[in-house]
N, C-alpha and C positions, 0 to 999 in steps of 0.2 A: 491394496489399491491406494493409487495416490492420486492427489488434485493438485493440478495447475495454480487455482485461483478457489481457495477454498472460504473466503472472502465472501462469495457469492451466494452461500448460506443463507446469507440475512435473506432472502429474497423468499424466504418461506415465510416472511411475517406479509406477505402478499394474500396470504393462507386465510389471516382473519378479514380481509376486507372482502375474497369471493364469498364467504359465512355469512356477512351480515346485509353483503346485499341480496342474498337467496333467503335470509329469513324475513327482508323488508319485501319482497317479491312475493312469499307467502300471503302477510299481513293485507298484501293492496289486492288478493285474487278476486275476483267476484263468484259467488256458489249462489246460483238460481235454485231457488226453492217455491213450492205451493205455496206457502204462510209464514211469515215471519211470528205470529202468535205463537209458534210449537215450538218455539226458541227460547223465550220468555224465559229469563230465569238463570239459563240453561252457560249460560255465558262463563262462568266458574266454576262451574264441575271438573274434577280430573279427566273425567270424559271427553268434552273439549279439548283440554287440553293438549291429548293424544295425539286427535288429528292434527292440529295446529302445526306440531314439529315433525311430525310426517310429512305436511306439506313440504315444508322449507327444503328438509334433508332428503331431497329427491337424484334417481341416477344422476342427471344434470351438474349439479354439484361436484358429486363422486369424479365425473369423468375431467370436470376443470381443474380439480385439485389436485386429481393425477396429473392431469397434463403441464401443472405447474410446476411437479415437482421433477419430474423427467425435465424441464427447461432451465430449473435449478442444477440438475447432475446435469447437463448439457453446455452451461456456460462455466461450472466451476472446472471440466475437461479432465474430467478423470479418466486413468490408466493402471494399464496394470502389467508388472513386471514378469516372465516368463523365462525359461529355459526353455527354447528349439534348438531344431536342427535346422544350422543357415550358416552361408557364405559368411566369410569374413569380410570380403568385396567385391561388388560385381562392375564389372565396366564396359559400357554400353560404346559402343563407336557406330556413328552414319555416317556414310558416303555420302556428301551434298552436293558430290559435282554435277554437271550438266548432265552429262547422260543419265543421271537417275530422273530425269523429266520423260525419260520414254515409256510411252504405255504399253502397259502388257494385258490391259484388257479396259474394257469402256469404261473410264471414269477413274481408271486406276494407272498407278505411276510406278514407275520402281519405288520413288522414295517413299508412296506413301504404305507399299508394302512392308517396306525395311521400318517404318514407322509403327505398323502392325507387328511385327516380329519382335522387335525391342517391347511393348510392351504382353506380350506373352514371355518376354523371357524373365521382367519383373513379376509375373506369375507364378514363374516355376520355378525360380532361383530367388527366393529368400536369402536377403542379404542384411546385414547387420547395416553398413553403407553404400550406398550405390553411385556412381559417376557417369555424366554422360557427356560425350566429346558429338564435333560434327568434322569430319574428315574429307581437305581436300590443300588446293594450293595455299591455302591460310587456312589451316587448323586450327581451331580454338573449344578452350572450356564450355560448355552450354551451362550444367548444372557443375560445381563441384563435390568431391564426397561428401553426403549427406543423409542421414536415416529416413527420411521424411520420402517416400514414395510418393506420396503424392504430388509434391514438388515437383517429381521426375514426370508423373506423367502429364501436369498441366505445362511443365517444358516440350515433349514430347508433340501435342498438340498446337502448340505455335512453333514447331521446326516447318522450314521450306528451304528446296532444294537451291544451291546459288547457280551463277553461269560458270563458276571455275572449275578447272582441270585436276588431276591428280593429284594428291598430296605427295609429301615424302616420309618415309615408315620410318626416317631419322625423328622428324619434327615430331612426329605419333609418339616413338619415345619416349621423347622431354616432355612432352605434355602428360604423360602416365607420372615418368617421374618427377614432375613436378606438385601432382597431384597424392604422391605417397607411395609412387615404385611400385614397379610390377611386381613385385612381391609381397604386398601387401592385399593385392586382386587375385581370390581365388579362381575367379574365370574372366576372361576378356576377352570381347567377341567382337569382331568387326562385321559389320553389314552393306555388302558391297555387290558392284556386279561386274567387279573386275576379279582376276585372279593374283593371289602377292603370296612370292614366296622367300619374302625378307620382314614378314611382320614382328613385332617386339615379341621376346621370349613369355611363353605363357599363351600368346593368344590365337583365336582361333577364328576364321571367315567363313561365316556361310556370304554363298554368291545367291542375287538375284537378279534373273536375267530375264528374258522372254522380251518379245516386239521384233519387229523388221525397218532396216533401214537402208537408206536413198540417200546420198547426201555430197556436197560439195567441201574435200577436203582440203582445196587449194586455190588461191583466186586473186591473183597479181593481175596489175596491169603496166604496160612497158608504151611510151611513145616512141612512135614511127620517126627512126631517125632521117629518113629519107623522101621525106610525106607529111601531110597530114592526120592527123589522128594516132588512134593508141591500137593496141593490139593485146587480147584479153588472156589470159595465161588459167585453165580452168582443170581439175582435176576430180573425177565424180568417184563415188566408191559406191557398186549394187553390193550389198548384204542378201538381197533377196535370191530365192529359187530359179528364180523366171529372168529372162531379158526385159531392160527396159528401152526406151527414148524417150526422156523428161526435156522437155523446154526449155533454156535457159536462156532470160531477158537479164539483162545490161544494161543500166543505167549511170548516164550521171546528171550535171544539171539541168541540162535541156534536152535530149535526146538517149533514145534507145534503140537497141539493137536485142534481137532475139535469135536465136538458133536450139536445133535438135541435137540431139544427143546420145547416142546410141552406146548401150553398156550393157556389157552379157553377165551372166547371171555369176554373183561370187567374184566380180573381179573387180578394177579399176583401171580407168578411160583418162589420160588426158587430150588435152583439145586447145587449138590455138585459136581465138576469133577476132577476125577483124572487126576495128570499130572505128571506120572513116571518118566519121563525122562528130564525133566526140573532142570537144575542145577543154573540159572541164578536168578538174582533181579530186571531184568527189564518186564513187562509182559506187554498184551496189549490184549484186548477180543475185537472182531470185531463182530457185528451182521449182520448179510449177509439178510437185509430184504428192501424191498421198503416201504417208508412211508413218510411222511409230514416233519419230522424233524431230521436232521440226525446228531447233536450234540448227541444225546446219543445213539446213535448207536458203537460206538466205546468210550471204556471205559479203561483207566488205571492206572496200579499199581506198587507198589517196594517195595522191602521189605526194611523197618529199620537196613541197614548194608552198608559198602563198597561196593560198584561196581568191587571194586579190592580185588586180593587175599594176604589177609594180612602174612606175616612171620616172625618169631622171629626165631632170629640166636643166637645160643650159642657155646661157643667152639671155634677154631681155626679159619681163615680165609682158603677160598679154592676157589680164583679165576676164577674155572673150573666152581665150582658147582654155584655159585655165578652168572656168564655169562649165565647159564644154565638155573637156574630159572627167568632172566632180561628178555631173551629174547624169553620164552617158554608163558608163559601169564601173561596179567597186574596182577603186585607186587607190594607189598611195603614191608619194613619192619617198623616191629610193636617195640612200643619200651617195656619196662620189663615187666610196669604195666599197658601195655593193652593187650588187648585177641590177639588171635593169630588164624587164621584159620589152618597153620602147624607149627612146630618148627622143626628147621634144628640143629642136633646135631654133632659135628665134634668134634674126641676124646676126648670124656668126657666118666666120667662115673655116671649115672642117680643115686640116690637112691630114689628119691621122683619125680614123672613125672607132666610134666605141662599137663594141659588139651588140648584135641584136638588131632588131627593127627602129625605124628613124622617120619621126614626120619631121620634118625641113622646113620653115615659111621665111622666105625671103633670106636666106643661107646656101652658101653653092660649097660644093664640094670639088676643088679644080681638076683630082682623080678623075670624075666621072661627069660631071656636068661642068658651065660653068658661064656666067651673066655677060654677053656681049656688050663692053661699054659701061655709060655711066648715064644714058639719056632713058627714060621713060617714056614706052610706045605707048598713043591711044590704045584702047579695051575697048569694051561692048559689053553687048550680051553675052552671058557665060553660054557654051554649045556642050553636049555631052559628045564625045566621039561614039562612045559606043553604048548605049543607054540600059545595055542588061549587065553591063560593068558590075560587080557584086557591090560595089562602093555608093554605087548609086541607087542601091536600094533604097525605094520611098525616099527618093527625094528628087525633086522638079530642077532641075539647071532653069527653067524658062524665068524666074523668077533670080536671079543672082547676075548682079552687073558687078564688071567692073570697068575703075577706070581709067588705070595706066600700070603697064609691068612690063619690066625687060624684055629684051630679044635671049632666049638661054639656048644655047648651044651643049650635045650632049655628047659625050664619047661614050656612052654605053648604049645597049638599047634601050629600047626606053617606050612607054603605055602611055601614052599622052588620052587622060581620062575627061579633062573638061578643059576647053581652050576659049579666048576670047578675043576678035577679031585677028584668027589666024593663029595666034602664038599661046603658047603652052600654060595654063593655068596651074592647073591639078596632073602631075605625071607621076607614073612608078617606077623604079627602076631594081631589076631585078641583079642582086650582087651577093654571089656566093652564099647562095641558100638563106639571104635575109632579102627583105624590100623596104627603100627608099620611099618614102611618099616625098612629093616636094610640090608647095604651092609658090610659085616661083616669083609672087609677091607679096607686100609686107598687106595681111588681112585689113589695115587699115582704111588701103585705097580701095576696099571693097563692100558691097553693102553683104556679104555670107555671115560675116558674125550676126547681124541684126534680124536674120529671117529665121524661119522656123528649119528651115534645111540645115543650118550648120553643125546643131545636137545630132540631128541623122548621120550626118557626114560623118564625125568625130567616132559616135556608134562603130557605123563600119568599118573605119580604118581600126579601130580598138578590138574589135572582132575578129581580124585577120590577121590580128598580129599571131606571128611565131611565140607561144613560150618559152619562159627559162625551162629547160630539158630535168623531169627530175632524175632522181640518182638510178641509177641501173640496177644498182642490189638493194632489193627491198626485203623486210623484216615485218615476218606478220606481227604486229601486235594482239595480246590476248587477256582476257577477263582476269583480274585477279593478279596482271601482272603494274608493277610503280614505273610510272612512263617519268624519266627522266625529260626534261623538255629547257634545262639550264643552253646548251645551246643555241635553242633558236631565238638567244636574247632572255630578260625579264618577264617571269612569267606575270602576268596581267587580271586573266579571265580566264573562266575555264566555262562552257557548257556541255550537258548532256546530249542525247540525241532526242532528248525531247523540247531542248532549248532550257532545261532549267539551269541558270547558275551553281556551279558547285563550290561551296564556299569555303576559300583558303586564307592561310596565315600570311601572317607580312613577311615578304621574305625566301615563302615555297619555294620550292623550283621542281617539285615532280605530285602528282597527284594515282591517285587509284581508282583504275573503274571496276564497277561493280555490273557492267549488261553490257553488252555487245553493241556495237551501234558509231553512229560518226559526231565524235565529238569537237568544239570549234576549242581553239585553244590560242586566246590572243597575248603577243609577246612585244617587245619593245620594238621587233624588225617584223611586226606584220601579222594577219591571223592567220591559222593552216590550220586545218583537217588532219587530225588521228583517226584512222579506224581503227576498231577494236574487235575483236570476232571471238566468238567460245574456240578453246582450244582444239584443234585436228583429231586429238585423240581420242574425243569426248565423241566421236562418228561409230568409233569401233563398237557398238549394242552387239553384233551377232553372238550373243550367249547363250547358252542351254538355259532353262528354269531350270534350274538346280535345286531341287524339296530342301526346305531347313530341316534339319537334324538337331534335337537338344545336343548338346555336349552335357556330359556330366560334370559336376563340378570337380578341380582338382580333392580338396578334400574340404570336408565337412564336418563342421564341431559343432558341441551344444553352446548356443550363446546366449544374452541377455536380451531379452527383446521388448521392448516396451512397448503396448498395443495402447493406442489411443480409441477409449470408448464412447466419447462424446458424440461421435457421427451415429451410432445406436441411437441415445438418448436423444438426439434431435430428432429422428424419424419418430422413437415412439409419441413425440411429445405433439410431432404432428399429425400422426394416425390418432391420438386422442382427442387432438382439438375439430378431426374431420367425425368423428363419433359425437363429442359434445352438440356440434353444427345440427348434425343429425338428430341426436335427441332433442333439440332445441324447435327443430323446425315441427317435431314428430307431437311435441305437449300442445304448440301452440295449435296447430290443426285441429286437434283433440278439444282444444276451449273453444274455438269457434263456432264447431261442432255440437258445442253443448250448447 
């Protein structure tokens, strides 16, 4: 037998101080008697004596001085050296990808079964060293080789399952052989609930499978290049027995759309949905079904664009309009040579028009409009032509004068939305799938900047506007995968989709998510939305429970095993100190009593 820390010895001279406070405990007892007279004398006899150190050296004693010296063999951690029969190496591997989140029974997961299993295999397979991996799209060391089981299993109990996708049985590999080669591992076991028949030489998969799954394995969105709004692109997969039709609602930042969804049993449904009324880049499709795994049940998306509404401003400064657009909805401005979702135009005159939506004040475009003369007609009261105009949303014309603007003459048609005595205020003009706004005076001659309508107004024309179109081919992003984002400019800021900051190096240009969700990622040209989703693959659960089967080990020799005894000697020391307690409580009763 050998000790750790044999140092610890001295802790037996503990020995003489519970001795002499159990003979001073004697000394102080009190013994009720009829007469102290019978005594007399009596106090020096060997007789006396006897009793006396009988008192002191009572079980109580006995069981503290045991227990002291068990705390002594306890902290000095001795062991003892052995010849068994055991593994040279054993190597644990768990599948932590998403679908091990699927229950196969109330309260249970795949992972936390394969969690179970690995540690019945450190049961059965005594090993000299043992290793434990966690396997998936980032494979990494948990524990390295190490005798210490115990190690293994307080690792074991802080493993949780990540949102990433499949590993590669390359990286599995390098990670063995980095760890001392598969040949050095008498058995190596992977714990999965997929099927691989490319795993490293030597090792072997039990599958754990069981649950039923519902789930949405596909979920783009495309804007209507012909229209308004987007158009939803959705793919479901039943794993189940039975026919379903699960619900799927559609969101992004203002509005939703829901629809059914009919999918027969063991197949896969895609589905096209319209969504009119959607103006946003952030979306989000919820499956409204009960099933085993509910990582894909909610799936999202964004389009390849700003989050914000980009502007390019040409012409004059106008403090009004300028305050109007800051704080009507998130902006920015774009600078010459990037696109533009509006272009604000303040006394210019166009000959060649940029692309996209255009508010105009007091700027004629000689194409399509253009300011008769040079003289300024009286105004009035501003009139709405047509007062369910969507522009005119919550906001009062009866309150907005003005009080001199050209006569404009128009070659295109043209929506003449608020006029003032007779002549054209506020007009639209519709040109090749964009629109023209044009207030066909300089805001100055008017009291609209100064009233409470003018933030309205600006609102609704910001609101209507056409966006920049995102890209046609879209690329799911997924858990676990490094989003490149050098691109879309300087990376700045990055949040989660819980809003918390994720914090980067000076410099970054791509980050890693770790959960599914819409992340805001701000760059030097502006913030966008990433979505990120658990990988498609990570849907496919329909697998057999497949029973674990030991595997025997390849081969088995007598080796050195070092048994650490100290976890005995700790238990004994506190079964003795619960005996001492006992006895303790059990004398003092007994005096009270007397």
């Amino acid at each position: 037998m050998s000790f750790a820390h044999p140092a610890a010895f001295a802790l037996f001279a503990l020995a003489a101080i519970l001795i002499f406070l159990a003979f001073l405990r004697a000394l102080t007892r009190p013994q009720p008697v009829s007469s102290v007279a019978l005594w007399s004398g009596l106090t020096q006899s060997p007789e006396r004596q006897r009793p006396k150190l009988h008192r002191w050296a009572e079980p109580i004693l006995f069981a503290q001085l045991l227990a002291l010296a068990a705390m002594v063999f306890a902290v000095t951690q001795p062991a003892r050296r052995s010849q068994e029969s055991a593994l040279r190496g054993l190597a644990i591997v768990v599948d932590e990808t998403a679908s091990m989140r699927t229950t196969i029974e109330p309260g249970v997961t795949r992972f936390a079964r394969a969690v179970a299993r690995a540690r019945e295999l450190l049961a059965e397979s005594p090993a000299s060293r043992v290793t434990l991996l966690q396997f998936s799209s980032r494979s990494h060391v948990v524990v390295p080789p190490t005798d210490d089981v115990a190690a293994v299993e307080r690792a074991l109990a802080r493993l949780e399952p990540s949102w990433r996708g499949d590993g590669n049985t390359s990286d599995l590999l390098n990670l063995l052989t980095a760890t001392g080669g598969t040949e050095s591992y008498d058995r190596l076991v992977l714990l999965s609930d997929r099927a691989w028949s490319d795993l490293p030489p030597g090792m072997t998969a039990e599958r754990i499978g069981g649950g039923h799954n519902v789930g949405l394995i596909a979920f783009t969105v495309r804007e209507n290049p012909s229209g308004p709004g987007v158009s939803a692109f959705l793919e479901v997969r039943n794993e189940t027995a039975t026919d379903v039709a699960p619900r799927v609602t559609i969101r992004d930042e203002a509005s939703a759309v829901t629809v059914t969804l009919p999918v027969g049993a063991e197949t896969s449904e895609r589905f096209v949905s319209p969504f009119p009324a959607s103006r946003g880049v952030r979306f989000t499709a919820t499956l409204a079904i009960d099933d085993d795994f509910a990582a894909d049940n909610v799936r999202f998306f964004s389009l390849d664009r700003p989050s914000t509404l980009r502007v390019r401003w040409i012409g004059e400064e106008n403090a009004y309009l300028r305050a109007a657009l800051d704080s009507s909805l998130q902006t920015e401005l774009a600078r010459a040579s990037e696109p533009a979702d509006l272009t604000v135009v303040v006394g210019r005159t166009l000959d060649q028009l940029p692309p996209g939506d255009l508010l105009l004040v007091a700027s004629d475009v000689p194409s399509l409009y253009r300011f008769a003369g040079t003289t300024l007609l009286p105004g009035g009261d501003a009139r709405a032509e047509d007062p369910a105009h969507p522009l005119l949303a919550g906001v009062d014309p009866a309150g907005i004068y003005v009080e001199s603007l050209p006569e404009t003459v128009f070659f295109a048609p043209v929506e003449r939305i608020l006029t003032a005595n007779g002549l054209p205020f506020l007009s639209a003009i519709e040109d090749g799938g964009r629109t023209l706004y044009v207030f066909s005076t300089d805001l100055r001659a008017t009291n609209l900047p100064i009233t409470v309508e003018f933030p309205v107004l600006v609102r609704n024309v910001l609101a209507s506007v056409t966006r920049i179109p995102g890209a046609l081919v879209h690329t799911w992003r997924t858990v676990g995968e490094l989003l490149e984002v050098a691109e879309a400019g300087g990376l700045r800021r990055v949040r989660d989709p819980d809003g918390r900051e994720i914090a980067l190096e000076p410099g970054q240009t791509a980050f890693l998510p770790e959960r599914p969700g819409l992340y805001d990622v701000e760059t030097d040209r502006g913030t966008q939305a990433l979505a990120v989703n658990v990988p498609a693959e990570e849907s496919s659960s329909a697998l057999p429970d497949v029973a674990s089967v030991a595997t025997p080990a390849a081969s088995v020799a007598p080796v050195d095993v070092l048994r650490r005894l100290w976890p005995l000697f700790a238990w004994i020391a506190l079964l003795l100190l619960a005996v001492e307690a006992g006895l303790y409580l059990r004398f003092d009763a007994t005096r009270r009593l007397a």
